[in-house]
C-alpha positions as CSV (number, residue, x, y, z in Angstrom):
1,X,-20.5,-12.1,-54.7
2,X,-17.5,-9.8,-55.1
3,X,-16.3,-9.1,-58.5
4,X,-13.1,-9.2,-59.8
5,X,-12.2,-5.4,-59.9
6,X,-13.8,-5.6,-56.0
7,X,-11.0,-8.5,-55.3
8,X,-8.3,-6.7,-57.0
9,X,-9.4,-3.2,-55.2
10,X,-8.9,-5.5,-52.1
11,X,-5.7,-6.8,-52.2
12,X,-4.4,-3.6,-53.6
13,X,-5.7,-1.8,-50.9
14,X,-4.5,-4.6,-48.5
15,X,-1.0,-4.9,-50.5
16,X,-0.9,-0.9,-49.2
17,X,-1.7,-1.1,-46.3
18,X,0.9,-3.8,-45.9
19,X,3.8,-1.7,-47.1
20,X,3.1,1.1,-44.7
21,X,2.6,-0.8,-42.1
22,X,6.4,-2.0,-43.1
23,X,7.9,1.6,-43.6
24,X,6.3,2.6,-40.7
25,X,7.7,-0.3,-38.3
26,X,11.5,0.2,-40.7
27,X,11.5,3.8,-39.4
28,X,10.6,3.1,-35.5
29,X,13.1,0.7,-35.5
30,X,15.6,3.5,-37.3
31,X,14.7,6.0,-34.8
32,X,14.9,3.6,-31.3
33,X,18.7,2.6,-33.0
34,X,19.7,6.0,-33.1
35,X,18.0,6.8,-29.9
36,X,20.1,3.5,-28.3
37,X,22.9,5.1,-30.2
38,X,22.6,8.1,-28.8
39,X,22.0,7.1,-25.3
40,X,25.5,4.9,-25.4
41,X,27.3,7.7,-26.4
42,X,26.1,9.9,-23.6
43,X,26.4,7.3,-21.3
44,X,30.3,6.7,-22.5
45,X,31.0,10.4,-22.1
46,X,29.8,10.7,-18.3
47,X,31.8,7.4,-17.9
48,X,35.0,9.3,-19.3
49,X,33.9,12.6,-17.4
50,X,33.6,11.0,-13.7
51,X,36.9,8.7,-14.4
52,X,38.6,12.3,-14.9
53,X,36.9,14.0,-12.4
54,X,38.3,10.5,-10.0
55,X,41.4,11.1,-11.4
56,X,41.4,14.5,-10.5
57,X,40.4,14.0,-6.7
58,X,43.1,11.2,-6.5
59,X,45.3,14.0,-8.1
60,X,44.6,16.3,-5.5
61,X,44.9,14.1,-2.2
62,X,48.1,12.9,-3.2
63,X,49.2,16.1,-3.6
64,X,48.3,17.9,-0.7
65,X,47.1,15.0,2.2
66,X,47.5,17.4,4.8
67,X,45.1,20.0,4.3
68,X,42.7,17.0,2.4
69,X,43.0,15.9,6.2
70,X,42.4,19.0,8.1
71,X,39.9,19.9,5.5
72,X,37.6,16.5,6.2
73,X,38.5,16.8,10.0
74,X,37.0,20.7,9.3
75,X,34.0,19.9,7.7
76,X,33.4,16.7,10.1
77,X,33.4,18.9,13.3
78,X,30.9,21.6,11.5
79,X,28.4,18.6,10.4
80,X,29.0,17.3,14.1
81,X,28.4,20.6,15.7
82,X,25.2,21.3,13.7
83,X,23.7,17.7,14.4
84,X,24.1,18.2,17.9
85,X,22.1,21.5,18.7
86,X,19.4,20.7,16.2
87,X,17.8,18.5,17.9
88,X,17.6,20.4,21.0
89,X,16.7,23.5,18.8
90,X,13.9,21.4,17.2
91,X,12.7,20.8,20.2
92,X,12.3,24.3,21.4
93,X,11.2,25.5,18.6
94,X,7.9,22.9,18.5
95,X,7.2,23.3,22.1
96,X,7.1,27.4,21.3
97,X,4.7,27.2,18.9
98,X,2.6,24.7,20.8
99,X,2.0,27.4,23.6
100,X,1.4,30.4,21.2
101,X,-1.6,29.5,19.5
């Protein structure tokens, strides 16, 4: 049978036990608040930053449609003109290699 210093040795050690296990969950909790904190404030400031850059682009456009236009129509031929030969290209290339080795 367990005395009564055993028992009180128990629960004090339990009783210990007890309150860190309560700081220990307190200061989790503390740190995933501030990390949610944190995280929404990072989150708010990219929000703001891609509304300005929006803003900006809208800005721009408005300003000078034409060469917005001539720049897309640009940059459309280029893609369409790369798109085309590569295929062709591809092809060349793999049936060049097949023969060398």
């Amino acid at each position: 049978m367990a005395s009564m210093h055993d028992r009180g040795v128990t629960h004090s050690t339990t009783s210990s036990v007890t309150e860190a296990a309560g700081q220990v969950k307190e200061k989790v909790q503390d740190f995933a608040s501030g990390a949610a904190h944190r995280l929404g404030e990072a989150w708010d400031a990219t929000r703001s930053g891609a509304e300005n850059v929006s803003e900006d682009v809208a800005s721009f456009v408005r300003r000078y449609p034409f060469a917005v236009a001539a720049a897309a129509f640009g940059i459309g031929f280029l893609v369409s003109q790369a798109l085309s030969h590569w295929p062709t290209d591809m092809t060349r290339r793999m049936s060049h290699s097949q023969y060398q080795g």
